[in-house]
C-alpha positions in Angstrom: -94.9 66.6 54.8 -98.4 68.0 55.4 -100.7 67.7 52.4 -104.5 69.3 52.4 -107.0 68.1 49.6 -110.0 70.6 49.4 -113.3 70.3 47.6 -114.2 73.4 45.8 -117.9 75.0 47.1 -119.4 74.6 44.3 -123.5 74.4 43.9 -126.1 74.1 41.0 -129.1 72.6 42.4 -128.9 69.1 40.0 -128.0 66.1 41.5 -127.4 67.3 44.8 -131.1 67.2 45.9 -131.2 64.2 46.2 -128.3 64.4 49.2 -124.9 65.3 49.8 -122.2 63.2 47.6 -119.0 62.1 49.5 -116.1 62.9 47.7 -114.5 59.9 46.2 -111.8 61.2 44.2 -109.9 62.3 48.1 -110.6 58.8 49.5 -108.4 57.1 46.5 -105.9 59.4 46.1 -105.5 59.7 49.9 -105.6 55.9 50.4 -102.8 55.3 47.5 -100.8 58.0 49.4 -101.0 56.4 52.7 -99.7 53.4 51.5 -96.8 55.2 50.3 -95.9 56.5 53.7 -97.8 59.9 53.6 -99.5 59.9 56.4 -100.1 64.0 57.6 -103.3 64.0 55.1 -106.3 66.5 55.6 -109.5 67.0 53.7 -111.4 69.9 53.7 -115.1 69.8 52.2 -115.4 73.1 51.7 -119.1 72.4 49.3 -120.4 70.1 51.9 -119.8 72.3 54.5 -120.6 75.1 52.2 -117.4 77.4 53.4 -117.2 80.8 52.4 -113.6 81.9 50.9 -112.6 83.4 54.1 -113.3 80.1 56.1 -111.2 78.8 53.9 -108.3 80.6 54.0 -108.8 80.8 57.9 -108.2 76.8 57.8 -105.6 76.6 55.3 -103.6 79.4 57.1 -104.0 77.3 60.5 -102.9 73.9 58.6 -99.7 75.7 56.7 -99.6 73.1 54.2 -97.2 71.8 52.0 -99.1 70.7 49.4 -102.7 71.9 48.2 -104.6 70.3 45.8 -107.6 69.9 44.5 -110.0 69.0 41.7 -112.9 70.5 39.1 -115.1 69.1 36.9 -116.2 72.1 34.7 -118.5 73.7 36.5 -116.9 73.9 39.4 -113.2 75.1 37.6 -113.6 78.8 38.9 -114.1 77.8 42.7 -111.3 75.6 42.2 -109.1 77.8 41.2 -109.9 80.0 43.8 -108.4 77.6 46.1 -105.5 77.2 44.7 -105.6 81.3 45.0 -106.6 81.3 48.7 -103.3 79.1 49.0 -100.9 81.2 47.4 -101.9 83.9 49.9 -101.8 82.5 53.0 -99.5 79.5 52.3 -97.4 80.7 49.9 -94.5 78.1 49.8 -97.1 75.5 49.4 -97.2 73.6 46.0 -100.7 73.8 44.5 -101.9 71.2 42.4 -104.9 71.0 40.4 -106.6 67.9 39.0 -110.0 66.2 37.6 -111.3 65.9 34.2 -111.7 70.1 33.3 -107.9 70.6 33.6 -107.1 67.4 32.3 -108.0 68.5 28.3 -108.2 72.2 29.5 -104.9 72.6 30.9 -103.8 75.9 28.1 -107.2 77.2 29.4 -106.3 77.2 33.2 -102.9 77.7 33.0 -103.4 80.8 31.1 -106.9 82.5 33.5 -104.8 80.8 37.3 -100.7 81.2 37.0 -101.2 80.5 40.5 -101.5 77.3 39.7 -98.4 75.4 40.0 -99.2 72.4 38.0 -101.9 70.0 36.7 -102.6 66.3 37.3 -103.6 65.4 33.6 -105.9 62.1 33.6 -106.0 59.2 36.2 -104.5 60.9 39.6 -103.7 57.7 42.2 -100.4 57.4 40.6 -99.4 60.9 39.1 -100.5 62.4 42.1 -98.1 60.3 43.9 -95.2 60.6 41.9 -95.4 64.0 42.3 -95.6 63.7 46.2 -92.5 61.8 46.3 -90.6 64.4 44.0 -91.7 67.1 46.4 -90.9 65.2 49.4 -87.4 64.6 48.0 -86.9 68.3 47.8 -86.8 67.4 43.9 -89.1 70.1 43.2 -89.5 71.8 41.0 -86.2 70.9 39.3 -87.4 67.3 38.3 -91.2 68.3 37.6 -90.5 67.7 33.6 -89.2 63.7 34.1 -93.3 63.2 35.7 -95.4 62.1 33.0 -99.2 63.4 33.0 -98.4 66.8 34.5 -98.7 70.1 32.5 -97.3 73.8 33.9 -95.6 76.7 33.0 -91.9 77.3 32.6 -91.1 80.8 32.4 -93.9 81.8 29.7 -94.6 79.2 28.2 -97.2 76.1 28.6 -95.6 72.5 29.1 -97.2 69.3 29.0 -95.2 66.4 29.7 -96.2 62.6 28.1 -99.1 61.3 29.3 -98.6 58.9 31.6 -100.2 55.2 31.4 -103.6 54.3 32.6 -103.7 52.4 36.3 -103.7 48.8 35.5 -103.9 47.5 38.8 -107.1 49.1 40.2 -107.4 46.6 43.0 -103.7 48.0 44.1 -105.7 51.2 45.5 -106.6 51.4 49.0 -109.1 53.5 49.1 -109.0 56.1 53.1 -112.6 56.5 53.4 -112.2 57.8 57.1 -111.0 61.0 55.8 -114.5 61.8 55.6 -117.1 63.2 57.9 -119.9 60.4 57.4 -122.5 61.9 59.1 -122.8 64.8 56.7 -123.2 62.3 53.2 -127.0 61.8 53.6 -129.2 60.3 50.6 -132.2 62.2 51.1 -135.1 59.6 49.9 -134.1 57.3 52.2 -132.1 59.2 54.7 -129.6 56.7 55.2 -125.7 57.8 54.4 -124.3 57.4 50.6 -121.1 56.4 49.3 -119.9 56.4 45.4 -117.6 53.6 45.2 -115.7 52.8 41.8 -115.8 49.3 39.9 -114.3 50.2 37.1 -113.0 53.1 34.8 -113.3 53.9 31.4 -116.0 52.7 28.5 -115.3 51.2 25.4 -117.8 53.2 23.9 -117.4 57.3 22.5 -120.8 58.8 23.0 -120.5 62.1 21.1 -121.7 64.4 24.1 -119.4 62.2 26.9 -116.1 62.8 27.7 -115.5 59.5 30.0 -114.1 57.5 27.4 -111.3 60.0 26.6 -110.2 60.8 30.5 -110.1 57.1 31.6 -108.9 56.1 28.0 -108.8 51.9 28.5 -111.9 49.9 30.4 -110.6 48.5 33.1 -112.8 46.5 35.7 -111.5 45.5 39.2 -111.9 42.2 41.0 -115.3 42.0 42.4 -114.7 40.2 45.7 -112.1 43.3 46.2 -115.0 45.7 45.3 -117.6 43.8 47.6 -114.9 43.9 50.3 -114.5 47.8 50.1 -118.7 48.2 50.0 -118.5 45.6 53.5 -116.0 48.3 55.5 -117.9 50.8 54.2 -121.5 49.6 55.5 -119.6 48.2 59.3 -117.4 50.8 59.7 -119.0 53.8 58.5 -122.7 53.0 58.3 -123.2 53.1 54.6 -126.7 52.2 53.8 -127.3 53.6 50.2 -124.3 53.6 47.3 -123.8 54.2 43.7 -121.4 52.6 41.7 -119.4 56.0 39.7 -119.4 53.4 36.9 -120.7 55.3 33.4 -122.3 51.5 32.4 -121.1 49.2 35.4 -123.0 46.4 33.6 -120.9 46.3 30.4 -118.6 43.3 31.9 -121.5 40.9 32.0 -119.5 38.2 34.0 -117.7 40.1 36.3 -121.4 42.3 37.3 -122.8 38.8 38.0 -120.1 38.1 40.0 -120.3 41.0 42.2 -124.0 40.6 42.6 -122.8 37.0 43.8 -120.8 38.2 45.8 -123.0 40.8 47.8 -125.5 38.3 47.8 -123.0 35.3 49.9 -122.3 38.0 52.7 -126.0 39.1 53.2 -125.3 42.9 52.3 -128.6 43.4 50.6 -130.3 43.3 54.2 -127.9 45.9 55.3 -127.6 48.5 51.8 -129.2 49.3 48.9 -127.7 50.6 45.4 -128.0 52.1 42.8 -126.2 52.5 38.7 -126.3 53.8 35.5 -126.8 52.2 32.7 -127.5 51.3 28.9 -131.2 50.5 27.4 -128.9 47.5 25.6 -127.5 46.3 28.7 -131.6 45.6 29.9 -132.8 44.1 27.2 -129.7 41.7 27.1 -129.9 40.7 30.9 -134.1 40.6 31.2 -134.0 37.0 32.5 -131.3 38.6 35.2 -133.1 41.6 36.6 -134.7 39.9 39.5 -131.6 38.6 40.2 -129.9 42.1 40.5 -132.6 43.2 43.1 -131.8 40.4 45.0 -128.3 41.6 45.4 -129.7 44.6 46.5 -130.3 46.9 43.5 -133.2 49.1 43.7 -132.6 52.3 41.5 -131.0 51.7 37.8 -131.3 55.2 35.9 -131.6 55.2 32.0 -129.9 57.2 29.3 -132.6 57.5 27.4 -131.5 61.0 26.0 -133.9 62.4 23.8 -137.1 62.4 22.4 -136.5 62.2 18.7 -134.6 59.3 17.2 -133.1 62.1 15.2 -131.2 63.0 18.3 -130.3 59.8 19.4 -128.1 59.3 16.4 -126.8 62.7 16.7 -126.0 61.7 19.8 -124.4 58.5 18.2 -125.7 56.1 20.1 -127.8 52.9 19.0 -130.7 52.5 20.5 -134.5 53.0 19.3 -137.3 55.2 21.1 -139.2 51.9 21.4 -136.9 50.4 23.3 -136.9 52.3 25.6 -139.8 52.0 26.9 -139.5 48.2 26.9 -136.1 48.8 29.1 -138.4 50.6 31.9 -141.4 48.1 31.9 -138.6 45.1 32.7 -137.1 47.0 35.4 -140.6 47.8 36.9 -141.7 44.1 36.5 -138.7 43.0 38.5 -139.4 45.8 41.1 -136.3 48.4 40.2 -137.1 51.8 40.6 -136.3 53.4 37.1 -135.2 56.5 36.6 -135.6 58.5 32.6 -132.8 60.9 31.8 -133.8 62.9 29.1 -131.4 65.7 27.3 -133.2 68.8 25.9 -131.6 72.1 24.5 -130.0 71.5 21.7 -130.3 74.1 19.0 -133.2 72.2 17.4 -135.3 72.3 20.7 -138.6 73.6 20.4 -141.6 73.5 22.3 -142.7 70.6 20.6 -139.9 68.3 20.8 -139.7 69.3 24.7 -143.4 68.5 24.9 -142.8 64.7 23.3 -140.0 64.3 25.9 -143.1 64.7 28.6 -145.3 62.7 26.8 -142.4 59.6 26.5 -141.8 60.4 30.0 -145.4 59.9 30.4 -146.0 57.0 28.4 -143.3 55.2 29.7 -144.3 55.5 33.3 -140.4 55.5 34.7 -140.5 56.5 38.4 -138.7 59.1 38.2 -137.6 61.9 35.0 -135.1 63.6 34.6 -134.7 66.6 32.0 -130.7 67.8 31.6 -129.7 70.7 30.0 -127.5 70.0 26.8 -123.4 71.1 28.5 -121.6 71.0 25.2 -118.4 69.7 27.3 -115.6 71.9 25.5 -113.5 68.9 25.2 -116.6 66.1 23.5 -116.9 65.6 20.0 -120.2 66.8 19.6 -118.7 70.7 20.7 -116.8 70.2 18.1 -119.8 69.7 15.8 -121.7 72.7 17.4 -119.2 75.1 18.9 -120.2 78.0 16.3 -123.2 77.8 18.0 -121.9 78.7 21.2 -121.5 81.8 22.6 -121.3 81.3 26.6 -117.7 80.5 27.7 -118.6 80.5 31.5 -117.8 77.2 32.4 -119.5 77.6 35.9 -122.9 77.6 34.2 -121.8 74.1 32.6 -124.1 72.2 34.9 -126.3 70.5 33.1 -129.2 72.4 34.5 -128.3 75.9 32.7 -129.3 76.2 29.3 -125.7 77.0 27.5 -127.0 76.7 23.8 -129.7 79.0 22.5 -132.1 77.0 20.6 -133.5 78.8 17.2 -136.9 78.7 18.0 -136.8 79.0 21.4 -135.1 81.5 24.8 -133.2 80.1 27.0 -136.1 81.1 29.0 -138.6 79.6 27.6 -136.5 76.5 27.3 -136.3 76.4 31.0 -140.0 76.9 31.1 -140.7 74.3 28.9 -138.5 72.0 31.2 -140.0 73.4 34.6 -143.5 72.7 33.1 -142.6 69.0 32.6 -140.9 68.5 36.1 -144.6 70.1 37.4 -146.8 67.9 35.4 -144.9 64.7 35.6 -144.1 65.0 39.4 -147.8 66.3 40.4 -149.3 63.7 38.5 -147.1 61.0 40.4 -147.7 62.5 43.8 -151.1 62.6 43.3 -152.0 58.8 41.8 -149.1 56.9 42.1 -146.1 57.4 44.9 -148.7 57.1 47.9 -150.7 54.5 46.6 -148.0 52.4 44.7 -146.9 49.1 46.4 -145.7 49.1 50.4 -142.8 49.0 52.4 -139.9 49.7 50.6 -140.9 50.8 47.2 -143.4 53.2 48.7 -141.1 54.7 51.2 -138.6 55.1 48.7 -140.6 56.8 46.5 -141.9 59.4 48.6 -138.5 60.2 49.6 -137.4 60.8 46.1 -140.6 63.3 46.3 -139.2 64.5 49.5 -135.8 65.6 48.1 -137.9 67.4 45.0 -140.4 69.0 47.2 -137.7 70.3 49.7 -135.4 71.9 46.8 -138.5 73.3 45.1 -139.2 75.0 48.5 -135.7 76.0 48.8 -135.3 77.3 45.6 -131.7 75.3 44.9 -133.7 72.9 42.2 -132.2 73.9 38.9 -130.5 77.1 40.5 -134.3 79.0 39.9 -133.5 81.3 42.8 -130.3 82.5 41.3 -132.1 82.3 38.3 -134.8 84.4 39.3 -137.7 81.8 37.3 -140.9 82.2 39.5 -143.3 80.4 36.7 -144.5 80.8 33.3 -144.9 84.6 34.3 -141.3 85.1 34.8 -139.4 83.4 32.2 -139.1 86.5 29.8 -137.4 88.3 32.9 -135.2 85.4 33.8 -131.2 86.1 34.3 -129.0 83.7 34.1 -125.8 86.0 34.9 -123.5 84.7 31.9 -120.0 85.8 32.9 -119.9 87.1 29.2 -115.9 88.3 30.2 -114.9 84.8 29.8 -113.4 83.7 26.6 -111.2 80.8 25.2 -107.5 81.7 25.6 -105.7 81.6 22.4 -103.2 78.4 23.7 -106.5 76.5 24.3 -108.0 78.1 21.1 -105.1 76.9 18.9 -105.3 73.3 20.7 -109.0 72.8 19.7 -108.3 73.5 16.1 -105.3 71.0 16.1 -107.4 68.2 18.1 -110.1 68.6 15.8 -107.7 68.0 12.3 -106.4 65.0 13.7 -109.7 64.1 14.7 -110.9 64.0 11.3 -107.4 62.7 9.8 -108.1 59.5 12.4 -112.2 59.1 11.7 -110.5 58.8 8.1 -108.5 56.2 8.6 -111.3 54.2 10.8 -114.0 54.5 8.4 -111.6 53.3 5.6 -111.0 50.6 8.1 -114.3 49.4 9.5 -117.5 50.4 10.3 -117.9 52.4 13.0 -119.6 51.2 15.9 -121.6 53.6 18.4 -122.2 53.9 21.9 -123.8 50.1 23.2 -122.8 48.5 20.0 -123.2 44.8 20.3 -119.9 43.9 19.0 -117.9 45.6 22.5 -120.1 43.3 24.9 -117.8 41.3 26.8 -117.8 37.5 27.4 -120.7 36.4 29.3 -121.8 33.7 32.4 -124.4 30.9 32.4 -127.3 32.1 33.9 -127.3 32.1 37.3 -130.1 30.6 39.4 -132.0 34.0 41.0 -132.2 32.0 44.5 -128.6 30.4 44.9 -124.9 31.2 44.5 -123.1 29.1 42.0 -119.9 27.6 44.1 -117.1 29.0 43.5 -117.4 32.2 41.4 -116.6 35.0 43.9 -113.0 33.1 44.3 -112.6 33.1 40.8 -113.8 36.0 39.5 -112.6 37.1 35.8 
């Protein structure tokens, strides 16, 4: 049975300045197929290779498939349902199969816009995904598609979800096919070597108001390091890997079992050969500062900071826990123990104002991270906070949910002259670094790294992909009363997904209820959900034994 997985051509100018992202979901889903005896696998990267729709069906009407599937987060849910479309035409017996976090909560939403869709992978994929290959394989299909937990389609008119099905409890039981790949093509710009996004763990006992994370993975789980360490190893010998970012949301929360990796990395002498990178928590710094010099020695060199927002106000709207002030302390340890930092900063709520966005600049400022970030407010359809704010929004175009298009309008501000405000910060804080600190900052590797983190801003500002201005049509202050940021204003909520919302959100506040009657609630970093922790390890030796036994 010939099965082709296809990444949707989908583009915003955010993150992918800084390179071209290999596609991990197709390496773990096509690894956990393998073992299962699939074998006739195919990947297309249709936004890497940046294919045009007719490309596209050119290929998938060479390859005949049996299978098509593919995957959306929201932006991206449009393009991906134009694959799926594509593949009705031109391989028509095919079953198309949709997947990822978008379709996952908005499954009455695309089932209703795509009927071309034959059904929907709800939450973790390795082992739906599979199930569902087997049933298909069988010729079971689509007869016995209602016994598969975590799939949602239509039967006749009407919308069926079946039980979710359980969380993957043995991570370390996927074999991740990273040669599906074409290598040469995942380049991380500032330091042009190639980039992989490996995963330690999934999930996060935390429930950030504006994140959706904890909901799709549901339980934390964290995976043996010496297994992790041993996928990072094949990918840096038999690919060439020299740069990689764990997909973790807070990779650090598992004190004990972060140590160990960094052990573990450490004992095979991968930090000569790669360099990495996370995300993580202001909380997570402060509690490891006697560790951070320890972390670059396993090779660590770029930790980026959700710092959020300006006011402290929006940081408990945002319900997390930490203060402004600490912040800033967070950034000076990583810069004492010579980890680049990286400030991510959300502006565009309804209570922006010109004000507020100029204090983000002047933290950004003060704080002196290496690099800042500014994000676009994406109230995620299927996060709390929309719930909070979703009378306040009137876009429904999910393909400007990118986190670099402002969705929400704020009172006192247009959308234009909210992305002014933002554009004016990236100029000032950027010029200002080139200028007196990236050239003249350090040597060797901290140098060179930082001007190619100015390289990969400097080339999309040229390019015009850096925050989609071109498409955009923002030249400067002069231009942001003309700028158009083509709102598909045709898109609306179907009714299913409408009526699904308003039933999510009573139970929602039947169960906050019940906690609150409970026990306290505790936010985003809360002391309380940090997990057991390790002696101290000595910075320059391994302690014997802990990569054989790791948690």
């Amino acid at each position: 049975m010939r099965i082709v997985l296809v990444h949707p051509n989908y583009h915003s100018g955010g993150a992918e300045i800084a390179g071209n992202w290999p596609p991990a979901w197709v390496a773990y889903l096509s690894g956990h197929l393998r073992d299962a005896g699939f074998d006739d696998i195919t990947f297309i990267d249709a936004m890497t290779n940046d294919l045009t729709d007719d490309q596209l069906r050119a290929r998938l009407a060479e390859l005949q498939p049996d299978v098509v599937g593919t995957t959306a987060i929201t932006p991206s849910i449009y393009k991906a349902e134009e694959v799926l479309k594509i593949a009705s035409e031109v391989a028509p017996h095919a079953v198309r199969v949709l997947g990822g976090i978008h379709a996952t909560f908005m499954y009455k939403q695309v089932l209703s816009e795509a009927p071309w869709v034959d059904v929907i992978v709800r939450g973790e994929g390795e082992e739906i995904f599979r199930e569902l290959i087997r049933t298909i394989a069988a010729g079971q299909w689509p007869a016995d598609r209602a016994r598969i937990k975590g799939l949602a389609f239509m039967d006749g008119d009407q919308i069926v979800a079946t039980p979710a099905a359980p969380t993957v409890k043995d991570l370390d039981g996927i074999n991740p096919d990273w040669s599906l790949l074409e290598w040469s093509k995942y380049i991380y710009v500032p330091l042009g070597v190639r980039v992989a996004i490996p995963n330690m763990a999934r999930g996060c006992p935390f429930t950030c108001s504006f994140c959706s994370q904890w909901k799709f993975w549901r339980d934390y789980r964290v995976r043996n390091p010496v297994k992790i360490v041993d996928e990072i190893e094949k990918l840096v010998n038999e690919h060439q890997v020299g740069f990689f970012i764990l997909a973790d949301e807070e990779p650090t929360i598992n004190r004990k079992k972060f140590i160990q990796f960094c052990e573990e990395l450490i004992a095979r002498g991968l930090p000569d050969k790669v360099k990495w990178g996370i995300n993580t928590r202001v909380t997570d710094i402060y509690r490891d500062r006697d560790l951070l010099s320890f972390y670059r020695k396993a090779g660590l060199v770029h930790v980026s900071l959700g710092t959020e927002a300006a006011a402290q106000l929006k940081l408990d709207q945002f319900n997390k826990e930490t203060k402004v002030e600490e912040n800033k302390e967070a950034i000076r340890l990583l810069r004492e123990a010579d980890i680049f930092t990286e400030a991510q900063f959300i502006v565009g709520l309804d209570n922006e104002t010109p004000q507020t966005l100029e204090e983000t600049f002047q933290m950004a400022w003060d704080w002196q991270p290496d690099l800042a970030n500014w994000a676009m407010y994406t109230p995620w359809p299927f996060t709390p906070l929309f719930q909070e704010l979703k009378d306040k929004v009137e876009i429904f175009d999910f393909s400007k949910y990118n986190f670099v298009t402002p969705i929400m309008a704020p009172e006192a501000m247009t959308r234009g002259e909210l992305l002014n405000g933002v554009m004016k910060n990236y100029r000032r804080f950027y010029s200002r670094k080139a200028l007196f600190h990236y050239p003249w900052r350090g040597t060797g590797f901290r140098r060179r790294y930082l001007l190619g983190c100015l390289k990969a801003f400097l080339k999309a500002g040229f390019q015009r992909k850096f925050y989609d201005l071109g498409k955009a049509g923002y030249w400067g202050p002069q231009s942001k009363e003309k700028v158009n940021f083509n709102f598909d204003r045709t898109r609306k909520i179907a009714p299913a997904q409408m009526d699904d919302w308003e039933a999510a959100a009573d139970r929602a506040s039947q169960a906050r209820a019940r906690r609150e009657a409970r026990q306290p609630l505790v936010a985003c970093g809360g002391s309380t959900a940090q997990l057991e922790e390790l002696p101290m390890p000595d910075a320059t030796a391994r302690p014997a034994g802990a990569a054989q036994h790791p948690c």
